[in-house]
Phi, psi and omega in degrees: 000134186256099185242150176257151179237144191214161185217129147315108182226211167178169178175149201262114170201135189304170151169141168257175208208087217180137171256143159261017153302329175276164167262179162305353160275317192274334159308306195295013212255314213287278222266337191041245192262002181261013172235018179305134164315321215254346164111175209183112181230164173211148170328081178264158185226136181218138184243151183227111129206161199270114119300123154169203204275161139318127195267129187259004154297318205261330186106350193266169158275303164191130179343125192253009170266335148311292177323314153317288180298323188299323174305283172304324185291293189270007148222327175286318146323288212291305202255339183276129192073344202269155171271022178024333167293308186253030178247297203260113181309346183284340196248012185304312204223031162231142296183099195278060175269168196311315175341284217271357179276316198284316184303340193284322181292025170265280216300337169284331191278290230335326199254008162222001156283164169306144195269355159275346184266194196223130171251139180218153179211085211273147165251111203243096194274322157241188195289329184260045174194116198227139162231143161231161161222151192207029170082343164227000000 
């Protein structure tokens, strides 16, 4: 038996949306109003969750109070507040869209769930815009 466990979290963060191989006409074409110079941010919501078995000593898949810090530690500190072009070393040189934010944030928890459980990580740049990922 398999149960999924999910934990909510958010965090406030800037970010444009722009190659700086293109001009400024083929950004603004691509990108619209998410390639201001000056930058944009939104309110992001993010669900974390762990599939895998029910631990038959503690009863958990896994401690959602790890499942917290592990959250607040590889993202919400990393990412919160933060310009995401110039703060967070993963976008110096990717194109911070939701796309590619949800992947990084899988690739920071991934090395710390257990390698028998399963990670999925929807990301919410507005309350009606969402992307998930799950590693493949």
């Amino acid at each position: 038996m398999r149960v999924t466990v999910s934990r909510k979290a958010h965090f406030n963060a800037a970010h444009r949306l722009y190659r700086p191989d293109w001009d400024t006409a083929q950004n603004q074409a691509i990108f619209g109003k998410c390639s201001n110079p000056h930058f944009h941010g939104h309110n992001y919501e993010l669900i974390v969750s762990i599939t895998g078995a029910i631990d038959p000593e503690t009863g958990y898949v896994m401690d959602m109070k790890v499942l917290k810090d592990l959250i607040k530690d590889e993202v919400e500190d990393a990412f919160d507040h933060k310009n995401l072009n110039e703060q967070v070393p993963e976008f110096k040189s990717l194109n911070p869209t939701a796309e590619n934010i949800v992947v990084v944030i899988y690739n920071k928890l991934r090395p710390h769930i257990a390698a028998t459980n399963d990670l999925e990580v929807v990301l919410y740049e507005t309350p009606r815009n969402f992307v998930k990922y799950n590693g493949q």
